[in-house]
C-alpha distance (Angstrom), angle and dihedral (degrees) to the residues before:
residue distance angle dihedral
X1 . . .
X2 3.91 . .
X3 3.83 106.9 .
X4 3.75 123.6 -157.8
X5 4.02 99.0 -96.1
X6 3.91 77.7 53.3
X7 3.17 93.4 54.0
X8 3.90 107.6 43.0
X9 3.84 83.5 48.2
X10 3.65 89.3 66.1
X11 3.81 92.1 39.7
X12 4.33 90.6 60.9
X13 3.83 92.8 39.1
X14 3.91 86.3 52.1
X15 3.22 93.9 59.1
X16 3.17 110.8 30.1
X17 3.94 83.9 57.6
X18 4.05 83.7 55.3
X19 3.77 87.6 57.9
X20 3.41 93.5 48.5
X21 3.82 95.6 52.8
X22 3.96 98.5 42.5
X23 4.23 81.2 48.8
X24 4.08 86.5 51.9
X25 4.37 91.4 45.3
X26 4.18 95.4 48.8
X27 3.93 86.3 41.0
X28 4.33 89.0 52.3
X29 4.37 85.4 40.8
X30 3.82 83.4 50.0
């Protein structure tokens, strides 16, 4: 079963991932 470390690891890499990717679109606008 997932337990709750598990699943505030996932939360952070999610959106740190998001970041990442909306950094990666407004650097390809740019």
């Amino acid at each position: 079963m997932i337990s709750s470390i598990g699943f505030t690891e996932l939360v952070i890499i999610g959106a740190t991932v998001l970041g990442l990717v909306l950094v990666v679109v407004v650097s390809r606008r740019k």
